[in-house]
C-alpha positions, -999 to +999 in steps of 0.1 A: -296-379+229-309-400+203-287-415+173-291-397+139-283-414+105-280-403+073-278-417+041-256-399+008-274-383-017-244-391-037-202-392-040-186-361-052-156-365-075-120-344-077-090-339-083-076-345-050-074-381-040-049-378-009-052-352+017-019-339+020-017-316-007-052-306-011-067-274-011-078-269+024-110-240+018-125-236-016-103-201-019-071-222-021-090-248-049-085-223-076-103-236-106-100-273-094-127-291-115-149-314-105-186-334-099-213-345-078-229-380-088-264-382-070-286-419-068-304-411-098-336-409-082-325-380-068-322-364-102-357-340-108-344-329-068-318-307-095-348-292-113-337-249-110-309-258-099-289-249-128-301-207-126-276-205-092-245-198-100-230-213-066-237-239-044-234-252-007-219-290-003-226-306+026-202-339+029-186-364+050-151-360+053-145-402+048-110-396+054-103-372+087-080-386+114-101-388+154-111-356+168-093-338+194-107-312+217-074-286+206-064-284+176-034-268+163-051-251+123-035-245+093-031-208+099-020-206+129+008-222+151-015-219+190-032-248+199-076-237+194-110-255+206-120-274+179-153-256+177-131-226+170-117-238+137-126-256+106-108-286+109-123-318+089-113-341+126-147-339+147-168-356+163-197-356+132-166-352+104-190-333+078-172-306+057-191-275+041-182-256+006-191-228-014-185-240-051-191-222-084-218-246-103-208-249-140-236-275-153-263-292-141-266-327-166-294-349-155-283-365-120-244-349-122-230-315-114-202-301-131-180-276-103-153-259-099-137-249-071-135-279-052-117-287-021-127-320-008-113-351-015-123-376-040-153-400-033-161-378-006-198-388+003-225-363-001-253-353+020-267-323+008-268-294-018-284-260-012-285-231-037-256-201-022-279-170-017-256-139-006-291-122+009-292-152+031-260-167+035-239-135+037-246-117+074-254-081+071-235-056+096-200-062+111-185-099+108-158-108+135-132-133+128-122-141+161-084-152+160-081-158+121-090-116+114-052-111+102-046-149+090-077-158+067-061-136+036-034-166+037-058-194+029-054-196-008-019-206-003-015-235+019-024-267+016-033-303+041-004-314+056-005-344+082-031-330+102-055-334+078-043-374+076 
């Protein structure tokens, strides 16, 4: 397989500068406030952005530990295959999150919502579209379908470290 780089668009900015304690899903970030910085070139890349009300952040998670193959989640005390989770440790570390967009001003977006850590490198923005992003029909949940209502309340501990 051939070797794919990427370059960041730009760094995004929050709150949360450690990762034990922060929010570990956008549910759990409350009104957390905070901003994307893109290379100003980048800037006329924004233009309609500002009519979505949400947005899709695709970063690097700079900070998570080395994958494992298992990993033991933050809802859920059994060991899973990483693939079967959303923890930031894997083999390409890049995190995803719905956040609401406040304010688009020139090269910066205003968010809140946030869950990532600060300086967290980004790599791409797309507008949130329920039609397309929200499946129609039944949506399985596979072994978080009586945990996932527990996310707003925790927070990274030293797995996310």
């Amino acid at each position: 397989m051939n070797r794919i780089c990427y370059e960041p668009i730009g760094l995004l900015y929050t709150p949360f500068r450690e990762p034990s304690g922060a929010p570990i899903q956008p549910c759990g970030a409350g009104d957390a406030l905070g901003r994307a910085e893109l290379r100003p070139e980048l800037a006329p890349a924004l233009e309609g952005l500002d009519g979505f009300s949400h947005v899709i952040l695709i970063y690097h998670c700079h900070r998570a530990a080395a994958f494992k193959l298992m990993v033991k989640p933050f809802l859920d005390q059994n060991e899973h295959g990483l693939f079967a989770t959303r923890a930031p440790a894997r083999p390409n570390p890049m995190g995803l999150s719905v956040v609401e967009l406040v304010a688009v001003e020139g090269n910066v977006l205003r968010l809140r919502g946030v869950d990532m850590l600060d300086q967290s490198p980004l790599m791409d923005i797309k507008p949130y579209v329920p039609q397309f992003d929200a499946p129609p029909g039944e949506v399985r949940t596979g072994w978080l379908a009586d945990k996932a209502q527990d996310a707003p309340t925790k927070k990274a501990d030293e797995r996310f470290s």
